[in-house]
N, CA, C and O atoms as CSV, one atom per row, in Angstrom:
chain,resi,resn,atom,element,x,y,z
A,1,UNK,N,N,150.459,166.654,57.504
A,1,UNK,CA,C,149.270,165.880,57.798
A,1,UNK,C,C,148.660,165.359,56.495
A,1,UNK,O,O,148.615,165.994,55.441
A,2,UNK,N,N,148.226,164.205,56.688
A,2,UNK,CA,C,147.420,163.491,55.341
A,2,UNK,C,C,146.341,163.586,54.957
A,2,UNK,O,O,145.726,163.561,56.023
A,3,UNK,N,N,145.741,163.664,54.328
A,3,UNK,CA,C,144.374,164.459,54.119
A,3,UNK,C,C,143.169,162.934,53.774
A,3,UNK,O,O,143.393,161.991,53.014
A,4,UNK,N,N,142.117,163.137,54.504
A,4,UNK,CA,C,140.885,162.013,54.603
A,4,UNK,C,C,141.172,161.278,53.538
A,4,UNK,O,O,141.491,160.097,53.670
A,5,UNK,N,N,141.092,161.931,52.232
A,5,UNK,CA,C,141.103,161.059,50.990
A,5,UNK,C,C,142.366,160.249,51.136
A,5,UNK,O,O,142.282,159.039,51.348
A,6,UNK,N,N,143.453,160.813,51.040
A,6,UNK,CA,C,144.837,160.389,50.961
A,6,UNK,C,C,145.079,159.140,51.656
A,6,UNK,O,O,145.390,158.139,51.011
A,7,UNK,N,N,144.925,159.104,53.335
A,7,UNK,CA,C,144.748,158.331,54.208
A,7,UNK,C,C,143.735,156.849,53.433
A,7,UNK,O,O,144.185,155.703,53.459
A,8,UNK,N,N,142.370,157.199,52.801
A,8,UNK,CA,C,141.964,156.463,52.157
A,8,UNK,C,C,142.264,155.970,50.918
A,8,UNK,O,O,141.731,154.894,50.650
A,9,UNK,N,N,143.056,156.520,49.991
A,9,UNK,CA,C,143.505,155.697,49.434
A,9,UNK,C,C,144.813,155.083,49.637
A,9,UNK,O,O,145.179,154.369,48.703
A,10,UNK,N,N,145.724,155.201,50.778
A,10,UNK,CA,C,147.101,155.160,50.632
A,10,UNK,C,C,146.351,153.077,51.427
A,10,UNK,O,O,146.755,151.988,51.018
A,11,UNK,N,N,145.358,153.296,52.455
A,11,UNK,CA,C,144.598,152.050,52.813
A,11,UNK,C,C,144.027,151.370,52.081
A,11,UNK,O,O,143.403,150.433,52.579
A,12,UNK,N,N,144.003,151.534,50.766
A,12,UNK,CA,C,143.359,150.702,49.533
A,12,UNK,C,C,144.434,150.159,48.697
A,12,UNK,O,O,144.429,148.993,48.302
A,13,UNK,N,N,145.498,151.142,48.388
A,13,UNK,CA,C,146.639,150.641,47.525
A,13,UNK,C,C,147.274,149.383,48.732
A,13,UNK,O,O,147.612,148.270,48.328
A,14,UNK,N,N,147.346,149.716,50.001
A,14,UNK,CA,C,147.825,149.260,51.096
A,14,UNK,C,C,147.334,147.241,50.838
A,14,UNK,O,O,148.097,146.276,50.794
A,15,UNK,N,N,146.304,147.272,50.759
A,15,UNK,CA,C,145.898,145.919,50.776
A,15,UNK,C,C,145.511,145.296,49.221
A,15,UNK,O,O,144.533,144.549,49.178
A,16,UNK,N,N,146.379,145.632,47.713
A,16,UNK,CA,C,146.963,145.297,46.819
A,16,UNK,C,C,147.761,143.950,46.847
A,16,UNK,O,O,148.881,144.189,47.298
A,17,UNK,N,N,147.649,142.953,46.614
A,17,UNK,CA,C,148.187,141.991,47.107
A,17,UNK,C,C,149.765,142.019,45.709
A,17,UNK,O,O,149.834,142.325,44.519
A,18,UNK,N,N,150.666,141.567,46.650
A,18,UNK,CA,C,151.910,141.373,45.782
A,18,UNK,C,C,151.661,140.553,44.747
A,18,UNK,O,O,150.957,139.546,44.830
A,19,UNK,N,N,152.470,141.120,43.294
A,19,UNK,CA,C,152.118,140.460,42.074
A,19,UNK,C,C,150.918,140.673,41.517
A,19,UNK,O,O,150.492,139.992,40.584
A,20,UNK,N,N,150.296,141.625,42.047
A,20,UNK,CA,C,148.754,142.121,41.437
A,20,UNK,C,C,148.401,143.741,41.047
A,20,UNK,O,O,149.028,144.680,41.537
A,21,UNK,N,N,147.553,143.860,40.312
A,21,UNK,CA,C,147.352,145.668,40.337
A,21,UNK,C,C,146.438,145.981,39.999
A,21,UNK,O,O,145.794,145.293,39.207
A,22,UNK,N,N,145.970,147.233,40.493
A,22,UNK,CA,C,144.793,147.301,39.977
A,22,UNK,C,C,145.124,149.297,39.183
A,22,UNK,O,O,146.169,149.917,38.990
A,23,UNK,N,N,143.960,149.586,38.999
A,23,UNK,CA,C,143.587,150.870,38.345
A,23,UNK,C,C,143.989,152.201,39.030
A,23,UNK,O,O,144.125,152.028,40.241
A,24,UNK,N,N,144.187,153.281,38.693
A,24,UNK,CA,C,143.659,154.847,39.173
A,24,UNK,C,C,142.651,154.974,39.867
A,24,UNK,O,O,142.540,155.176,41.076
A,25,UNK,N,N,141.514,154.789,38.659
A,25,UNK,CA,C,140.025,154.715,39.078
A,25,UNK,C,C,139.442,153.754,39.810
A,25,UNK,O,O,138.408,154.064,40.401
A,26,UNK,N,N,140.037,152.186,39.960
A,26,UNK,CA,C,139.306,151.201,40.750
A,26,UNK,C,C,139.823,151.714,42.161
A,26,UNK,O,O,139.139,151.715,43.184
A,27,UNK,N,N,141.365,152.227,42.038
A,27,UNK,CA,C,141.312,152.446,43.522
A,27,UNK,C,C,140.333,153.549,44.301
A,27,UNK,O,O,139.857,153.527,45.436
A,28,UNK,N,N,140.195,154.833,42.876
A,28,UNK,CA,C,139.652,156.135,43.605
A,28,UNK,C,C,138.038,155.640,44.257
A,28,UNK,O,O,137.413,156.300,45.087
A,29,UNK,N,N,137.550,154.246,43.612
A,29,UNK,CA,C,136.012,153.895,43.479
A,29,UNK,C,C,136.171,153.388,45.287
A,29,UNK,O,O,135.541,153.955,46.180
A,30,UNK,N,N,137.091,152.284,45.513
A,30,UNK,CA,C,137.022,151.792,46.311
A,30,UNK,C,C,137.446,152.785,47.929
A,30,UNK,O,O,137.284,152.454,49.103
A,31,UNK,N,N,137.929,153.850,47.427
A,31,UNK,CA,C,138.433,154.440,48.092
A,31,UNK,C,C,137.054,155.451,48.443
A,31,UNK,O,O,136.990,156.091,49.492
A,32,UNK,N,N,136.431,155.468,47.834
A,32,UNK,CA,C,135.205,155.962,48.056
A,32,UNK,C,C,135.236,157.806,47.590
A,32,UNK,O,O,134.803,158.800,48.174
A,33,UNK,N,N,135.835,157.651,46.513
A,33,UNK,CA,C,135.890,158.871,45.653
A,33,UNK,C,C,135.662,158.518,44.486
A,33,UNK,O,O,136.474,159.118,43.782
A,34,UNK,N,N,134.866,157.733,43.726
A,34,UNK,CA,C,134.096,157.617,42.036
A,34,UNK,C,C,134.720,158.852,41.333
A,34,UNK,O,O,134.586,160.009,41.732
A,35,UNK,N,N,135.419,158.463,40.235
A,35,UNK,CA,C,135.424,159.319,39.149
A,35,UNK,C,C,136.627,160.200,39.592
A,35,UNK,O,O,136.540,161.385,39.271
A,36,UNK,N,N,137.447,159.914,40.098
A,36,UNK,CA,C,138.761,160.808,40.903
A,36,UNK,C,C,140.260,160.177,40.771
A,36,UNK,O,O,141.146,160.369,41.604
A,37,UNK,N,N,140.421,159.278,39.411
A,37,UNK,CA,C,141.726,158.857,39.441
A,37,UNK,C,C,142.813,159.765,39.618
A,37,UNK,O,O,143.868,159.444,40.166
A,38,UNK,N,N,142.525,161.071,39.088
A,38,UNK,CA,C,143.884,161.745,39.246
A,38,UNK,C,C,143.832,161.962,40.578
A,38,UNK,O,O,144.782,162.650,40.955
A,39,UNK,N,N,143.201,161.689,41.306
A,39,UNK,CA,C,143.690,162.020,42.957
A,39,UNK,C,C,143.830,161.254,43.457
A,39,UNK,O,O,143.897,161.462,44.669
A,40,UNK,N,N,143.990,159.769,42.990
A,40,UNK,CA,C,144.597,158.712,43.244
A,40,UNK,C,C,146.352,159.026,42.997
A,40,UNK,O,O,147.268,159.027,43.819
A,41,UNK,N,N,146.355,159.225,41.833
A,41,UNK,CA,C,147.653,159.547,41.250
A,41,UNK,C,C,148.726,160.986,41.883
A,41,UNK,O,O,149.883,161.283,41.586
A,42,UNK,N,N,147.917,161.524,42.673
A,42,UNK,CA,C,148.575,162.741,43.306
A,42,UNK,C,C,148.746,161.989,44.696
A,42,UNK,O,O,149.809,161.934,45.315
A,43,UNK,N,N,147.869,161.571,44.988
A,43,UNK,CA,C,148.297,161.088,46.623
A,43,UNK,C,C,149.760,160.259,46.177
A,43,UNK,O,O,150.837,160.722,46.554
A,44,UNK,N,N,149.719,159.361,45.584
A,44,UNK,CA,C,150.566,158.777,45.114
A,44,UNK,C,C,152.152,159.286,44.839
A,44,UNK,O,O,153.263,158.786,45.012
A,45,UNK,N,N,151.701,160.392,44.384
A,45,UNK,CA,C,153.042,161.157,43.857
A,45,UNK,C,C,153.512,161.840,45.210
A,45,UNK,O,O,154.659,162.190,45.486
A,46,UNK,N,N,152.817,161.909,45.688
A,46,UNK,CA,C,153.169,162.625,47.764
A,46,UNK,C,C,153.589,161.563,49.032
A,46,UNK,O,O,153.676,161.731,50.248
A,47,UNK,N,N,153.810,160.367,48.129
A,47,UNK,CA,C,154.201,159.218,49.071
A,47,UNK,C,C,155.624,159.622,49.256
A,47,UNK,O,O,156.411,159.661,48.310
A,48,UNK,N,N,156.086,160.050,51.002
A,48,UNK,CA,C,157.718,159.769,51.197
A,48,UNK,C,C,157.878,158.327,50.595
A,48,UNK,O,O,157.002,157.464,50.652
A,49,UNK,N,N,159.219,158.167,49.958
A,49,UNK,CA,C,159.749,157.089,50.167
A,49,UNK,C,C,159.928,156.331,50.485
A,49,UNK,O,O,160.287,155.420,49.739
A,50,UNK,N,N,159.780,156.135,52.080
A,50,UNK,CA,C,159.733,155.231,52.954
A,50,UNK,C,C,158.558,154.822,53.519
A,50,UNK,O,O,158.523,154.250,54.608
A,51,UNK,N,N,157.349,155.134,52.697
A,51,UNK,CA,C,156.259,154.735,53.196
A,51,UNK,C,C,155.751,153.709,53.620
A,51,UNK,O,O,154.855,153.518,54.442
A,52,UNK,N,N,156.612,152.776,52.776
A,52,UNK,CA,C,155.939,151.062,52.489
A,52,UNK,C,C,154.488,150.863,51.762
A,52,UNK,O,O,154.090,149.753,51.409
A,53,UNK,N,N,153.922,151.784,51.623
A,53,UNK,CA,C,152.280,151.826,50.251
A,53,UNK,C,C,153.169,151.213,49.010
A,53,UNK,O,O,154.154,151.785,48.543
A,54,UNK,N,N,152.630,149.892,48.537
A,54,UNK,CA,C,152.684,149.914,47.275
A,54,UNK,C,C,152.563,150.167,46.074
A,54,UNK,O,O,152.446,149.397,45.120
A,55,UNK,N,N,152.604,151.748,46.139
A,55,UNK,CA,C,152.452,152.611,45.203
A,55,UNK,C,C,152.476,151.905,43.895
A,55,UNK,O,O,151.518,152.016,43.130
A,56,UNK,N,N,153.609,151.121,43.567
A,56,UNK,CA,C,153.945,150.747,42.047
A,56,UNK,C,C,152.868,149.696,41.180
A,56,UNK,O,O,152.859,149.446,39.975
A,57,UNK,N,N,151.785,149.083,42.503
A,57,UNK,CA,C,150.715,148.379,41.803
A,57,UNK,C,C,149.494,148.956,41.140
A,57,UNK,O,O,148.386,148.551,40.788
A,58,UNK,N,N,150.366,150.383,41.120
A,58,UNK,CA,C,148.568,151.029,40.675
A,58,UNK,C,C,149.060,151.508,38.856
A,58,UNK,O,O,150.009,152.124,38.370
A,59,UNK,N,N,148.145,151.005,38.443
A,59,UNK,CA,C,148.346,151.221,36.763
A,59,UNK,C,C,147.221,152.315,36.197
A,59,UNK,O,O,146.543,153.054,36.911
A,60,UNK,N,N,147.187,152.245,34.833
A,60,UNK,CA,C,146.195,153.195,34.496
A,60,UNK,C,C,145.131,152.387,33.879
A,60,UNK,O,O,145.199,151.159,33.939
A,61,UNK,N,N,143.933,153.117,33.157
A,61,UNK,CA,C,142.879,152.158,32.728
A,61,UNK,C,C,143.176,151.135,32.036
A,61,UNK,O,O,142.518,150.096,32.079
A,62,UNK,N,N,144.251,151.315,31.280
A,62,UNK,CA,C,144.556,150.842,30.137
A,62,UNK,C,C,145.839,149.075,30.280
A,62,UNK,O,O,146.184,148.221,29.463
A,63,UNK,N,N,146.138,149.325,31.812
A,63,UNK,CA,C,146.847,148.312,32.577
A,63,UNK,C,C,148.370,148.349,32.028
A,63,UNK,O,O,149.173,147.434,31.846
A,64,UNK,N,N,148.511,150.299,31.755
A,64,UNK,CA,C,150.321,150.241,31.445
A,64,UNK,C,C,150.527,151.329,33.129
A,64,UNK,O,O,149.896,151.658,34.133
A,65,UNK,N,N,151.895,151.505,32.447
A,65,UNK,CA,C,152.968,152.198,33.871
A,65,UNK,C,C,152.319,153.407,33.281
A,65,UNK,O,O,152.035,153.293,32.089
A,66,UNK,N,N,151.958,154.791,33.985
A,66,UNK,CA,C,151.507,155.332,33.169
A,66,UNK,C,C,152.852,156.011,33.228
A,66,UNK,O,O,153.880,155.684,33.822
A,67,UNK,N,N,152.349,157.879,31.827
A,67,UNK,CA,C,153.698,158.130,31.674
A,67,UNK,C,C,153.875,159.566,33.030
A,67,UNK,O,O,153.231,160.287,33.792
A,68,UNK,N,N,155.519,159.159,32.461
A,68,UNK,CA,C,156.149,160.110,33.578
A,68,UNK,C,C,157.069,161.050,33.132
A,68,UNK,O,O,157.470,160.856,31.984
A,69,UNK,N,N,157.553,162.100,33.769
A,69,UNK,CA,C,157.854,162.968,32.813
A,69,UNK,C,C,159.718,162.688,32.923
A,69,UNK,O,O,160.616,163.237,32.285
A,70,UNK,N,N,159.780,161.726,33.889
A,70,UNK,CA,C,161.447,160.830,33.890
A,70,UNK,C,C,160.630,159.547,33.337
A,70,UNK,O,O,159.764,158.953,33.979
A,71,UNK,N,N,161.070,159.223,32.002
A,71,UNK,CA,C,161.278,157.871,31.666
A,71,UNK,C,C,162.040,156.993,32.514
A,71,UNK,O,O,161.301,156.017,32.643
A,72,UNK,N,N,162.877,156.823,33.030
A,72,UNK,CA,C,163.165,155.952,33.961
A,72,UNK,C,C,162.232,155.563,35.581
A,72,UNK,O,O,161.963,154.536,36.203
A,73,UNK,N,N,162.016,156.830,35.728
A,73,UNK,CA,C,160.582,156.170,37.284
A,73,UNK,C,C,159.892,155.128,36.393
A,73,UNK,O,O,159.820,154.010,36.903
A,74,UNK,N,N,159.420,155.255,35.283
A,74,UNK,CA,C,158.461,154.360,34.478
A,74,UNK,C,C,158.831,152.916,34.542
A,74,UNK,O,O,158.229,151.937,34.984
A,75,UNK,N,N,159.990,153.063,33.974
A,75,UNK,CA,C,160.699,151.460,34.086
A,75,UNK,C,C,160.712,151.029,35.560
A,75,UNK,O,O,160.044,150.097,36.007
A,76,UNK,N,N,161.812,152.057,36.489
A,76,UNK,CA,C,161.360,151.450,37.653
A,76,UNK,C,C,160.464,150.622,38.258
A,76,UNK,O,O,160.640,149.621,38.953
A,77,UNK,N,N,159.142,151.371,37.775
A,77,UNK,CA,C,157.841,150.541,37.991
A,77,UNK,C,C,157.883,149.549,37.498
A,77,UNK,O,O,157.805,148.534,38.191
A,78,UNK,N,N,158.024,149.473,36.077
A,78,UNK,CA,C,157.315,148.189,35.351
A,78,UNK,C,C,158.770,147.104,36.543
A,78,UNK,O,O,158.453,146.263,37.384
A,79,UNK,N,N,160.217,147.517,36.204
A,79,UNK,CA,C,160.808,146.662,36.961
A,79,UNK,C,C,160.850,146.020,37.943
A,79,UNK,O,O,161.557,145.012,37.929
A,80,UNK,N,N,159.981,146.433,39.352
A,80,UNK,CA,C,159.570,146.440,40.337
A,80,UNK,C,C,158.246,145.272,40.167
A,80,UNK,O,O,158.380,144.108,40.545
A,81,UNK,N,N,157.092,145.747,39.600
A,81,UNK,CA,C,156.001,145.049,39.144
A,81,UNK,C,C,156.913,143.557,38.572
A,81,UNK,O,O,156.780,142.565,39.289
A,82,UNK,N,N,157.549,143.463,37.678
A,82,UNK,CA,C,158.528,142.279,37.274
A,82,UNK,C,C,158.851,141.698,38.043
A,82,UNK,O,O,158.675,140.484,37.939
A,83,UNK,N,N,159.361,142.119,38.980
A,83,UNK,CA,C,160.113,141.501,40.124
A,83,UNK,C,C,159.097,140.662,41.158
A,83,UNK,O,O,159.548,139.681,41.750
A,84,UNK,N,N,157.923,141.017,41.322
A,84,UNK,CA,C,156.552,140.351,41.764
A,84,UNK,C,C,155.744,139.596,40.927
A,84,UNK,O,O,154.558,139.312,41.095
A,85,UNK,N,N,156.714,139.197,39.721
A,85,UNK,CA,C,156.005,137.898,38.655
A,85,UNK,C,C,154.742,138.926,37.999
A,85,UNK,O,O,154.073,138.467,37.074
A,86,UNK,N,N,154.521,139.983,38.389
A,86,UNK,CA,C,153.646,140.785,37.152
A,86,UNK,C,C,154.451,140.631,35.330
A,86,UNK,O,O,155.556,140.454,34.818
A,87,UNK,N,N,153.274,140.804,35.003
A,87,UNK,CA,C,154.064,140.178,33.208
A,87,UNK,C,C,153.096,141.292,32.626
A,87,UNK,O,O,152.023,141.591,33.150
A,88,UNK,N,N,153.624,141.878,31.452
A,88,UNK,CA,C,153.404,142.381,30.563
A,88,UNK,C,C,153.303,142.259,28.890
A,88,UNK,O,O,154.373,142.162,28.290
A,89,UNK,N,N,151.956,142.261,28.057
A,89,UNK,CA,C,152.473,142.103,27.245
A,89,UNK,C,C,152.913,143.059,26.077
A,89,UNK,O,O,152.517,144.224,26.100
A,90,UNK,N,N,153.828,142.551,24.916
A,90,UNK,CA,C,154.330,143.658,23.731
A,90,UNK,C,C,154.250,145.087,23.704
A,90,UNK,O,O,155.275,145.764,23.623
A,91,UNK,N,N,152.826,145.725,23.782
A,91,UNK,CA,C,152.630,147.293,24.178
A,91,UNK,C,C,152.676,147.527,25.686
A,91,UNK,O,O,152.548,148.696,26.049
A,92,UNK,N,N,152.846,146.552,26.648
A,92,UNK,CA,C,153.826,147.625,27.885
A,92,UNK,C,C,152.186,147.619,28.970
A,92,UNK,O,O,151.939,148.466,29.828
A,93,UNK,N,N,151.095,146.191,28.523
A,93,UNK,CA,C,149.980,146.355,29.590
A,93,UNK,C,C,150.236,145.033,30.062
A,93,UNK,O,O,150.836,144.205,29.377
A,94,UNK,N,N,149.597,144.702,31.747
A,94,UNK,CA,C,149.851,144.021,32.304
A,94,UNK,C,C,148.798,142.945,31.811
A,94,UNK,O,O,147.651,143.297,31.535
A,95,UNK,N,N,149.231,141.549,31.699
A,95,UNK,CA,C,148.136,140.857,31.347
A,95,UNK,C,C,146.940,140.713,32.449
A,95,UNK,O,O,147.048,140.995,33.643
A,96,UNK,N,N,145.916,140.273,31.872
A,96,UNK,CA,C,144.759,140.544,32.555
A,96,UNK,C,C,144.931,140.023,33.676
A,96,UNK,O,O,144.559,140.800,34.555
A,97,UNK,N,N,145.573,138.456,34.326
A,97,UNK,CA,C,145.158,137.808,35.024
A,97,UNK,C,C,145.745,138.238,36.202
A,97,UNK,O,O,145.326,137.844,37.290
A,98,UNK,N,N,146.954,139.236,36.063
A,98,UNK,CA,C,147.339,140.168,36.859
A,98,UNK,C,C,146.564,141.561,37.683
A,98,UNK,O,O,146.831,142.282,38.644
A,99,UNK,N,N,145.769,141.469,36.951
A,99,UNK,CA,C,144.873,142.518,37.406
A,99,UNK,C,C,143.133,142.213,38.041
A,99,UNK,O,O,142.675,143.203,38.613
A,100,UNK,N,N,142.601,141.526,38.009
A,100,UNK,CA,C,141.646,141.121,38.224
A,100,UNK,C,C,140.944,139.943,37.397
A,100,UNK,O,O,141.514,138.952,36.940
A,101,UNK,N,N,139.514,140.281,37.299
A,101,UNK,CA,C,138.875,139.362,36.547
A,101,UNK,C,C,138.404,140.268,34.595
A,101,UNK,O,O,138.506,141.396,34.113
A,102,UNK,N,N,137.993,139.137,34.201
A,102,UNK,CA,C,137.630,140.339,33.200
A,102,UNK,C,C,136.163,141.586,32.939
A,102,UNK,O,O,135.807,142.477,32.167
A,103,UNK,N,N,135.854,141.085,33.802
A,103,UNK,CA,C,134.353,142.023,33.976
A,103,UNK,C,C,135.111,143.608,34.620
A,103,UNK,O,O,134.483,144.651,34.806
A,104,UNK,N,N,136.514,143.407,34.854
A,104,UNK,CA,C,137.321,144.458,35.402
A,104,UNK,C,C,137.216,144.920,37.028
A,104,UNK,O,O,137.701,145.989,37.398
A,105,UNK,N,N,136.701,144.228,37.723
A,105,UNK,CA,C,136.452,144.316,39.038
A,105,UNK,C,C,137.867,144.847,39.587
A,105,UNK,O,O,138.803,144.716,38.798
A,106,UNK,N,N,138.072,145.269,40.493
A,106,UNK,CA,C,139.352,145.289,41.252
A,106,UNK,C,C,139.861,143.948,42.161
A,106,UNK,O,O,139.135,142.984,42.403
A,107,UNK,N,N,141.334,144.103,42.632
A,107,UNK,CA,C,142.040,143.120,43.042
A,107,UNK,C,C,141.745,143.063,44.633
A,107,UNK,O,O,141.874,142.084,45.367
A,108,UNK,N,N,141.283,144.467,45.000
A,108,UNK,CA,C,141.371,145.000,46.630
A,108,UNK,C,C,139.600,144.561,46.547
A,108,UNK,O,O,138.983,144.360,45.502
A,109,UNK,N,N,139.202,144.510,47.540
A,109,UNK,CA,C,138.277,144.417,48.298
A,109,UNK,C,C,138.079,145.010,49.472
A,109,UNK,O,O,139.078,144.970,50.190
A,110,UNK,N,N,136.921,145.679,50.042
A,110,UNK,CA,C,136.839,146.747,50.958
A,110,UNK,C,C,135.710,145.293,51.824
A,110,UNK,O,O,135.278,144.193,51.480
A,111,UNK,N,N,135.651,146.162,53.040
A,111,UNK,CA,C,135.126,145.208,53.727
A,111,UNK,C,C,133.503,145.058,53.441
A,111,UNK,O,O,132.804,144.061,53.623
A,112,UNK,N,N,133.104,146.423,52.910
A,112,UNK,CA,C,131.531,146.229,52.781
A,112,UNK,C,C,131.066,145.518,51.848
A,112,UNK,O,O,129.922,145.069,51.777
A,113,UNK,N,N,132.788,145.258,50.351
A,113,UNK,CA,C,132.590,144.456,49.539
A,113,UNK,C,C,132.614,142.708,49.187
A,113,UNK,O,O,132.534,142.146,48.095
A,114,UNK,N,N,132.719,142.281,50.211
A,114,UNK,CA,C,133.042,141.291,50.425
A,114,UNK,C,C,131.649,140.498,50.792
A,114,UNK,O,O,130.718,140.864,51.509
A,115,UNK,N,N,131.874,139.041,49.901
A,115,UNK,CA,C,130.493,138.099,49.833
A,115,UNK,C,C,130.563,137.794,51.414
A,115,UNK,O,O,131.520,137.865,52.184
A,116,UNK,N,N,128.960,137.357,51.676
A,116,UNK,CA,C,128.590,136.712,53.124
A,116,UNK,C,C,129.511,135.219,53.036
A,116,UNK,O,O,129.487,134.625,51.958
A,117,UNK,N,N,130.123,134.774,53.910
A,117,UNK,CA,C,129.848,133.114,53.767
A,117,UNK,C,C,131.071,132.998,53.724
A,117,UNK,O,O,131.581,131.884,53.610
C-alpha cells in the first residue's frame, strides 16, 4: 500500500510535463510537504518499474541528476532527460529554461495554484 504522502507526490511528479523538471523540494512543496525533499526522493526510489511516474524529471536544487551510489542509474537519467530535448550544461545542470522560470517557481502546478482567467 502507498502511503498519503507517496500517493501525493507520485501525482505531482505525475503531471511534470515531458522535456521539463523540476526539484526534490518544489515537488515536496507542491505536494504539500514543505521542507521534505528527501521524501520526495524515497518515494521515488520505491517506484516499481512499471509505474509510468516520471520519476527521471525530478532533479536536485542545484538542477543536476543527483548522485547515486550506481553511477550508471545517473546517466540513465541524464540519458532519458536527453532523450526529451532536456539539455544540460558543462557541470551536468539542466539549463534553466528547462526547469521553470527564474524566480525558480516549479514546472507542475496544483490546482489551487493556478491564476483565475
Amino acid at each position: 500500500m502507498v502511503s498519503d504522502h507517496y500517493a501525493r507526490i507520485y501525482a505531482v511528479v505525475q503531471r511534470i510535463p515531458r522535456g521539463r523538471v523540476a526539484s526534490y523540494g518544489q515537488i515536496a512543496e507542491l505536494a504539500g510537504i514543505p521542507r521534505h525533499a528527501r521524501q520526495v526522493g524515497y518515494a521515488l526510489h520505491h517506484l516499481p518499474d512499471d509505474s509510468g511516474v516520471p520519476w527521471q524529471r525530478v532533479l536536485n536544487a542545484s538542477g543536476e541528476v543527483a548522485k547515486r551510489a550506481y553511477p550508471d542509474d545517473a546517466r540513465w537519467q541524464r540519458d532519458l532527460l536527453e532523450d526529451e530535448g532536456v539539455e544540460f550544461d558543462v557541470r551536468g545542470r539542466a539549463l534553466p529554461r528547462f526547469s521553470g522560470n527564474r524566480a525558480g517557481r516549479a514546472v507542475v502546478r496544483t490546482s489551487s495554484s493556478r491564476r483565475p482567467g
